[in-house]
C-alpha positions in Angstrom: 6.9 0.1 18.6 5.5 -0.8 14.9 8.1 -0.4 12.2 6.7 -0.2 9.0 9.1 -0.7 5.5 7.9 -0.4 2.3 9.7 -1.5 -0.7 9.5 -2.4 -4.3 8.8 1.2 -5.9 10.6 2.4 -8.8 10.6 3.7 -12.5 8.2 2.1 -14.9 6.4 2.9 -18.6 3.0 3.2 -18.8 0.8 -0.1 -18.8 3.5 -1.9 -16.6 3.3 -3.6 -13.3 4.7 -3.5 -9.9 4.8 -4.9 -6.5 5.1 -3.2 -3.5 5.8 -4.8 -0.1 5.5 -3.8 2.9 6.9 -5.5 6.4 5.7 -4.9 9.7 7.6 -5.6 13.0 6.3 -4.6 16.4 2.6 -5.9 16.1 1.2 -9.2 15.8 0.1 -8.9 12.1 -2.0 -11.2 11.7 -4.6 -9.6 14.3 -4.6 -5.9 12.3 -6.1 -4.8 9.3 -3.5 -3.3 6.5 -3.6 -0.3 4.0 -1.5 1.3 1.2 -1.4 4.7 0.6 0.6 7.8 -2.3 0.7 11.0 -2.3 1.7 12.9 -4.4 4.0 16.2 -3.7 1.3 19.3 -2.8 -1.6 16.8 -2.5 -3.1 15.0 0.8 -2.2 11.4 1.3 -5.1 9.0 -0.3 -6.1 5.9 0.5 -5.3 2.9 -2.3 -6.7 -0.4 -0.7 -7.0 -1.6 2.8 -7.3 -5.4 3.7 -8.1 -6.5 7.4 -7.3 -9.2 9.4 -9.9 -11.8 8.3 -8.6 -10.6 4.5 -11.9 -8.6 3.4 -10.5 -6.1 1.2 -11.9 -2.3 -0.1 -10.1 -0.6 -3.0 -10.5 3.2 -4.0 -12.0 3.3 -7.5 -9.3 4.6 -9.2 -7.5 1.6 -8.8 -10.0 -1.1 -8.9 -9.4 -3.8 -11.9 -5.3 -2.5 -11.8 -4.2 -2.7 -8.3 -4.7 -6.2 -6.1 -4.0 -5.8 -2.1 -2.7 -9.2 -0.3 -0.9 -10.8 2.8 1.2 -13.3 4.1 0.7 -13.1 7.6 3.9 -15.5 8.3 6.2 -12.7 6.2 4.5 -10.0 8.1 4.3 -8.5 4.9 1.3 -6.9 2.9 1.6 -6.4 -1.1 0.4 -4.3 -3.4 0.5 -5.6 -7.0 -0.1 -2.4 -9.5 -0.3 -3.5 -13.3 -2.3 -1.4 -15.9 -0.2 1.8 -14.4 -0.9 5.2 -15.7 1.2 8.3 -15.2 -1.0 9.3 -12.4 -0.1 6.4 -10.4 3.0 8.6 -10.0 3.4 9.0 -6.3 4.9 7.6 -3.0 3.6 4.8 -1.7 3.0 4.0 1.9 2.1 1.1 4.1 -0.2 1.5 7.3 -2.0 -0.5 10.3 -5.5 -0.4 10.1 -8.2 -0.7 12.7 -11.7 -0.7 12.4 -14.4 0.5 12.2 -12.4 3.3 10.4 -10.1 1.5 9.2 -7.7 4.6 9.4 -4.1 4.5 10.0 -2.6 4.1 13.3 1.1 3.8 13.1 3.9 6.2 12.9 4.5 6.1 8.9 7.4 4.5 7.0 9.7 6.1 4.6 7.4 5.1 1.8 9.0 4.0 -1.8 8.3 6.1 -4.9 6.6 4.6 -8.1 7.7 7.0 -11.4 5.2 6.1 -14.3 6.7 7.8 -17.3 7.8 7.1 -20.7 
């Protein structure tokens, strides 16, 4: 059964950074796409960038130039490196398994971690 655990989240000020990681057990990583996702209380969960298996990588335009996606396929981990953050960014962040040619997410979701942007 795929486990997903995010980590990394937490309170930052505006314009800061941080990186989110998530680890995957139960799949052989290196053969699936990945994907982070927030939401925000109220609000539908969003997609934030998705990277697949052979590493081609799509971000949403909100967060292209801020946010960079990557993987270590031996960690089983994907990150998500956030700098330039705005107050909007405010939201929980979640890991997925992707699969095309969607590329929507497939596994039972994780507990997510939760990234404050405030002053």
């Amino acid at each position: 059964q795929v486990k997903l655990v995010e980590s990394g989240g937490g309170l930052v000020q505006p314009g800061g950074s941080l990186r989110l990681s998530c680890t995957a057990s139960g799949i052989i990583f290196s053969t699936y796409g990945m994907g982070w996702y927030r939401q925000v209380p109220g609000k539908g969960r969003e997609s934030v960038a998705t990277i697949t298996s052979s590493g081609i990588i799509h971000y949403a335009d909100f967060v292209k130039g801020r946010f960079t996606i990557s993987r270590d396929n031996a960690k089983k981990t994907a990150y998500l490196q956030m700098n330039s953050l705005k107050p909007e960014d405010t939201a929980i962040y979640y890991c997925n398994v992707v699969l095309p040619p969607s590329y929507s997410p497939t596994a039972p979701w994780g507990q997510g971690t939760q990234v404050t942007v405030s002053s």
